[in-house]
C-alpha positions in Angstrom: -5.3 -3.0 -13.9 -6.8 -6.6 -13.6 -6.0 -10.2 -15.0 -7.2 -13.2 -13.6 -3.5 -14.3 -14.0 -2.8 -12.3 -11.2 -4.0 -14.9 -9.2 -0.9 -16.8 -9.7 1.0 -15.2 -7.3 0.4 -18.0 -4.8 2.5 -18.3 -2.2 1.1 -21.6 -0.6 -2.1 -23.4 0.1 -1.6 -22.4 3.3 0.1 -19.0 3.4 -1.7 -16.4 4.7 -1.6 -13.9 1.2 -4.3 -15.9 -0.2 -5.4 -14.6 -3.8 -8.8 -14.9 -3.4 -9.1 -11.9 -1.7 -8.1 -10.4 -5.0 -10.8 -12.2 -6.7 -13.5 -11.3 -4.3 -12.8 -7.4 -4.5 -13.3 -7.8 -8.2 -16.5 -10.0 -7.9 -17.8 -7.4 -5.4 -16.5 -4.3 -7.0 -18.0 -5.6 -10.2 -21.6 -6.7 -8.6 -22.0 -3.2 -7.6 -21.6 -1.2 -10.6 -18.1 0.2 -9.9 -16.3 -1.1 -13.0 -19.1 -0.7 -15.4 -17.6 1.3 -18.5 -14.3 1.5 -16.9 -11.5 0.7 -19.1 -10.0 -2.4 -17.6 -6.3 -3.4 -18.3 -4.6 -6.6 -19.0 -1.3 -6.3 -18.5 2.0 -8.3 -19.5 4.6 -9.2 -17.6 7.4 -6.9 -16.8 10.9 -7.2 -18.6 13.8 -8.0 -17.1 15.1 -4.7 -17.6 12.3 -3.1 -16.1 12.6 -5.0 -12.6 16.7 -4.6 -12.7 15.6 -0.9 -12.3 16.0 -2.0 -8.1 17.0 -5.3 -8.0 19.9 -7.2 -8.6 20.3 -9.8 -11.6 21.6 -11.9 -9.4 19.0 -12.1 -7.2 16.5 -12.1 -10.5 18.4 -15.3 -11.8 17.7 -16.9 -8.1 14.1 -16.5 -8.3 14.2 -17.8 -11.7 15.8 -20.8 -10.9 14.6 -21.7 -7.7 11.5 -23.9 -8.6 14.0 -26.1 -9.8 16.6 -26.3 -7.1 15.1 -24.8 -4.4 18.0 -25.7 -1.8 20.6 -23.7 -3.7 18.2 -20.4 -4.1 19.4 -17.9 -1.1 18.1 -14.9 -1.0 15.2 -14.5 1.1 13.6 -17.5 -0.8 12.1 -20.7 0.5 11.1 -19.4 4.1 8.2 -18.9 5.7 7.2 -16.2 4.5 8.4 -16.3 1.3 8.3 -20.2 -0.2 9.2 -21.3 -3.4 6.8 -21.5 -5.9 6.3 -22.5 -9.5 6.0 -20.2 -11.6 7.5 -17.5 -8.9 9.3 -15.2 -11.6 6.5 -15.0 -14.1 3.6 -14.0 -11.8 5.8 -11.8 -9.9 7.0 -9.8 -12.6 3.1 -9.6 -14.0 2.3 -7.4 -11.0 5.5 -5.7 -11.6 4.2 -5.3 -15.2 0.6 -3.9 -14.0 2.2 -1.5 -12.1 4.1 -0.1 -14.8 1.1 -0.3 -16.7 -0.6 2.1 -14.3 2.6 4.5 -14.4 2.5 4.7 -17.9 -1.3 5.4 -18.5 -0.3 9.0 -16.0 2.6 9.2 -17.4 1.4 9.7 -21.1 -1.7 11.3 -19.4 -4.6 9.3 -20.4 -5.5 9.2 -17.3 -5.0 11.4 -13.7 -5.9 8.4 -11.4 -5.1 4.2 -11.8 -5.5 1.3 -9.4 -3.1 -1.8 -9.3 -4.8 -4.1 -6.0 -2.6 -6.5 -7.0 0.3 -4.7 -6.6 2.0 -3.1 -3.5 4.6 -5.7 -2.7 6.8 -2.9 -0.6 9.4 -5.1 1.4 11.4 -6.9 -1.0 14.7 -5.2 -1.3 17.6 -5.3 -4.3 18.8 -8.6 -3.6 16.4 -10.3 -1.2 12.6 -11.7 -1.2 11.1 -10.1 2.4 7.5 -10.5 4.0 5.6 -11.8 1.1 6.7 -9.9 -1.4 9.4 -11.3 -3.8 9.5 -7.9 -6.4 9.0 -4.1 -5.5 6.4 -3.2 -7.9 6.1 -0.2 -6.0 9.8 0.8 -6.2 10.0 -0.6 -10.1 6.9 2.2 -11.2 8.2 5.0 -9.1 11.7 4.6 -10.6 10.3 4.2 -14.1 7.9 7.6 -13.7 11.8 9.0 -12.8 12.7 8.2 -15.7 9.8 9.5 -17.6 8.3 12.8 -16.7 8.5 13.2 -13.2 11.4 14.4 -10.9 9.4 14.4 -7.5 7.0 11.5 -6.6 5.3 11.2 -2.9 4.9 7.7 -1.7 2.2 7.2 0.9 2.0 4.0 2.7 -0.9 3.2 4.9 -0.1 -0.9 5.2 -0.1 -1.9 9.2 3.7 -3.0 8.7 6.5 -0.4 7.5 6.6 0.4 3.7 11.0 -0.7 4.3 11.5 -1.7 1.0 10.4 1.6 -1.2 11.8 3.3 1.9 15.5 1.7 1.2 15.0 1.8 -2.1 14.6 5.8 -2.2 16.4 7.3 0.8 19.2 8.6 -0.6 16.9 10.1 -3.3 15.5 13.8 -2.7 13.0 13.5 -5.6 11.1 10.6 -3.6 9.6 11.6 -0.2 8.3 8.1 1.1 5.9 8.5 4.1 5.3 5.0 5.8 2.1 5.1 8.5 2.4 2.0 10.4 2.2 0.1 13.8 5.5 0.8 16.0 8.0 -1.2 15.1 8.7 -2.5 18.8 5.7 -4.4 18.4 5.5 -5.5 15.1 7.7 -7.0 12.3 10.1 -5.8 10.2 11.4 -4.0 13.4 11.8 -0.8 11.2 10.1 2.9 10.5 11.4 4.5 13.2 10.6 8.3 13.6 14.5 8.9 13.2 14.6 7.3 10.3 14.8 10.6 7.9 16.6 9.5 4.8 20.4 10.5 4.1 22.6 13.6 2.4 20.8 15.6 0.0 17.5 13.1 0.9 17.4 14.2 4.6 14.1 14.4 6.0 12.8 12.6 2.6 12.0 9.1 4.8 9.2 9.9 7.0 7.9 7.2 9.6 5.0 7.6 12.0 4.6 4.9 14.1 1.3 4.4 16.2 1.0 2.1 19.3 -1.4 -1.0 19.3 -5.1 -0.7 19.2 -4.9 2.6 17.2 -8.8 3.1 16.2 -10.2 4.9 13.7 -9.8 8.7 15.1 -6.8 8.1 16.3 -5.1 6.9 13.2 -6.9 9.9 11.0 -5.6 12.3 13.6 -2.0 11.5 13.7 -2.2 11.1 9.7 -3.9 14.3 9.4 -0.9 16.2 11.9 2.0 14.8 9.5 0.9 13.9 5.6 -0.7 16.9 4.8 2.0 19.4 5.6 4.6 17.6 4.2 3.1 16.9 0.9 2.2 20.5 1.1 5.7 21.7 1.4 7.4 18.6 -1.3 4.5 20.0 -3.8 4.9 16.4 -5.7 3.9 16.1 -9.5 2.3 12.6 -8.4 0.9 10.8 -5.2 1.7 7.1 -5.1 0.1 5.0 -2.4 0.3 2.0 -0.8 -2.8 1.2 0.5 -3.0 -2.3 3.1 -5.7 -3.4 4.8 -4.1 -5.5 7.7 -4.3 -2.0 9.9 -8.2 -3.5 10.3 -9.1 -4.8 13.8 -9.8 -8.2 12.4 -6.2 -8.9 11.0 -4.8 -12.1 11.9 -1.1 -10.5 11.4 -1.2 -7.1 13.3 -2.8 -5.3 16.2 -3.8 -1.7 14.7 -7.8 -1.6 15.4 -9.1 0.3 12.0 -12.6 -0.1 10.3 -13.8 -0.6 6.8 -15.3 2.5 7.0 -11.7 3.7 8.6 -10.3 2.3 5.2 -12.6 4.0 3.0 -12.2 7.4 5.3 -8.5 7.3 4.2 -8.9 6.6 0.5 -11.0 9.9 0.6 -8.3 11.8 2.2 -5.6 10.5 0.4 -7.8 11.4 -2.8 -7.9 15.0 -1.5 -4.7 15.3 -1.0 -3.7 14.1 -4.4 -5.7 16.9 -5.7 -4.5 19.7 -3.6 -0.8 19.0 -4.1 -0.5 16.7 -6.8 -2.2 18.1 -9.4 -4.9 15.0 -9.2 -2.3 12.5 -10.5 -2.9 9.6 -8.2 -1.3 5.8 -8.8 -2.8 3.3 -6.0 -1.9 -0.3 -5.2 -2.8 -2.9 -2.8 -1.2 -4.5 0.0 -1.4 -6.4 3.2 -4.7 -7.6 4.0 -5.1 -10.7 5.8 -9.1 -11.4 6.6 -10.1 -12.6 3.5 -13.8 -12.4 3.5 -14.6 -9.9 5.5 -12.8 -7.5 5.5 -9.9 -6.8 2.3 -13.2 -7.4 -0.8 -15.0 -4.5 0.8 -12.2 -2.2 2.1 -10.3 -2.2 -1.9 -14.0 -2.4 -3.6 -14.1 1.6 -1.4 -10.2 1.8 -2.9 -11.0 1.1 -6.7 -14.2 3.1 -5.9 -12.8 6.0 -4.5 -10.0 6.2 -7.1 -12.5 6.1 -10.0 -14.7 8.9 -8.0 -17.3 6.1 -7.4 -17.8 6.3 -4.3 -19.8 3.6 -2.4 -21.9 4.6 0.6 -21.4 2.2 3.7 -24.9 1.3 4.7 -24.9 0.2 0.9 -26.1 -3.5 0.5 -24.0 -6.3 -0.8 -24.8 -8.2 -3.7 -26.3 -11.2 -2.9 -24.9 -13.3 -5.4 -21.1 -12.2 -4.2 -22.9 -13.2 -0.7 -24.0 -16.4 -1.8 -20.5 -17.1 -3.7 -18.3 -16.0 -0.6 -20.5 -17.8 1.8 -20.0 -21.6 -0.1 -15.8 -20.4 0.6 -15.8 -20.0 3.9 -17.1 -20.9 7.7 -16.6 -17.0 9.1 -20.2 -14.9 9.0 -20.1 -12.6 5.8 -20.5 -9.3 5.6 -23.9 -7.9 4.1 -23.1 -4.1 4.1 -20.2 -2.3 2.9 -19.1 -0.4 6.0 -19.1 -1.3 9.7 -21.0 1.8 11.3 -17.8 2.6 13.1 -17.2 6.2 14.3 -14.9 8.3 12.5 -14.7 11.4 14.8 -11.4 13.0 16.2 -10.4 16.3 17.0 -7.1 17.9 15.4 -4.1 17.5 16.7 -2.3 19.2 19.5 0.5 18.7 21.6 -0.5 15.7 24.2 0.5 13.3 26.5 -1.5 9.8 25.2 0.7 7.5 23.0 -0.9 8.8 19.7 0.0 12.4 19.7 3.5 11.0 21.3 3.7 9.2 18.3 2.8 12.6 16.6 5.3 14.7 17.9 8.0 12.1 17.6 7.8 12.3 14.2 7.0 15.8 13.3 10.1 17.1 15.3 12.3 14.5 13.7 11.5 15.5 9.9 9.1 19.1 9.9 12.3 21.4 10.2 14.1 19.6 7.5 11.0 21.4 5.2 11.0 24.6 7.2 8.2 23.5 9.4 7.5 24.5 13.1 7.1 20.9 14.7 5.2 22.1 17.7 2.6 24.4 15.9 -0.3 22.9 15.3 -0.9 25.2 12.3 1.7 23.5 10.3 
């Protein structure tokens, strides 16, 4: 899914979700040969209707009006993180609209696999804009697919900060297991996604959080995901894998303190690719994110993301383009990437039962959610 008009959703001149990170992955993407006879979609703006799926009206009539009178607009709106902006509504409810878009082409099956990067805007809640994000186009889709087709949807989440929007959105819902993979909340904003936080009634053990310490590389972080996703998704067999798919887990993020690689990034897409095949029946919807290092680092790591989802692939040692070189360069001071991965080791061992603050992290959350799906929480095997 790609417009140029999803450019629009502009916080500030100074906030730190800049745009053009959007605009370089395509530029890149594009300069490579990854979109070349790929159907690209346009898409329109979603209804009201359509976003009142998880939000208010209420708070839909605030965001509405609040380029106009900013100092009555409440909600979450006209912060730091979230300022007022013209045009807010509109280009909000565009990525809304190509994330729907995306549902719809699995859901009438044209397609197994689509890619929204603009989308992934997983903390606002019903009534309230929260850390950049002023409507759940995540939440929005995955109740729409409900509603057509599909009665149990896994949500992945791989963005450095807890997915606690889709998360409260869904945890009193047993056909939505959300799995958030984030750094621990002590040390990182919103302060949520803790291990026992499972979900509630009939949804028990359907809100999965794993949260890994600071400085998590590479090995580490594909480790603890491989000890948790995989076995769950195994046992919630879902008819479709939804992802959320940040970048700000990189070791370059201005925001966060995870210390992931591109090629970390692309090792992950390939995983979660797998695992949309094995228990998913290959239907996989992917959005963006977080993703705070402009240049460097978000172009290449979603160019691997579109790649990956349109079987693609790009190698790492491949070269950039030197036009999107010579483009990116005249935009900023930083040193710009020539190759598409990092040359960053990848290897870990499977998990076992440990004592360093990884596998903690492992068994905290595997005891407070694998026996709610008949799994043994200390055996490895599972």
């Amino acid at each position: 899914m790609w417009t140029p008009n999803f450019l629009g959703y502009h916080l500030s001149e100074s906030h730190p979700l800049d745009p053009i990170r959007l605009d370089l992955t395509m530029r890149l993407a594009s300069g490579l040969g990854v979109l070349e006879g790929i159907e690209v979609l346009a898409p329109e703006p979603a209804p009201d209707s359509e976003i009142e799926r998880i939000h208010e009206p209420s708070y839909l009539t605030a965001v509405k009006s609040a380029p106009e009178d900013p100092f009555a607009a409440g909600h979450g709106l006209g912060t730091a993180d979230n300022p007022i902006f013209f045009g807010m509504h509109e280009s909000s409810a565009l990525v809304c609209g190509g994330s729907l878009l995306a549902a719809r082409q699995i859901a009438e099956g044209t397609v197994d696999r689509a890619v929204n990067i603009a989308g992934g805007l997983h903390h606002a809640m019903a009534g309230a804009a929260s850390g950049f994000c002023v409507y759940n186009d995540c939440a929005v889709a995955i109740s729409w697919l409900l509603d057509n087709g599909f009665d149990r949807i896994a949500y992945v989440d791989v963005d450095v900060h807890h997915g606690d929007g889709v998360q409260a959105a869904f945890a009193d819902d047993p056909r939505v297991l959300t799995i958030s993979v984030h750094q621990h909340p002590m040390t990182l904003w919103p302060g949520t996604g803790w291990p026992g936080e499972v979900g509630s009634g009939d949804a028990a053990g359907t809100s999965v959080n794993l949260a890994l310490p600071p400085g998590t590389r590479d090995g580490s972080w594909l480790r603890a995901f491989k000890a948790v996703v995989p076995s769950l998704l195994d046992a919630f067999r879902p008819q479709l894998l939804v992802t959320q798919c940040g970048v700000d887990t990189h070791h370059e993020d201005p925001l966060a303190e995870l210390s992931l690689s591109v090629d970390g990034h692309r090792a992950i897409y390939r995983e979660l690719r797998e695992l949309a095949e094995q228990t998913a029946g290959g239907k996989w919807l992917a959005f963006g994110g977080g993703g705070y290092s402009l240049f460097r680092v978000v172009p290449r790591s979603w160019t691997h993301l579109i790649a990956t989802v349109l079987n693609r692939d790009v190698e790492p040692e491949r070269p950039i383009p030197a036009d999107w070189i010579a483009h990116t360069t005249r935009l900023t001071k930083a040193p710009v990437p020539t190759e598409m991965g990092e040359g960053a080791p990848l290897d870990h061992l499977p998990w076992r039962t440990g004592e360093d603050r990884v596998d903690i992290a492992v068994r905290d959350t595997r005891r407070a959610v694998f026996p709610l799906h008949g799994l043994d929480p200390d055996d490895p095997r599972d």
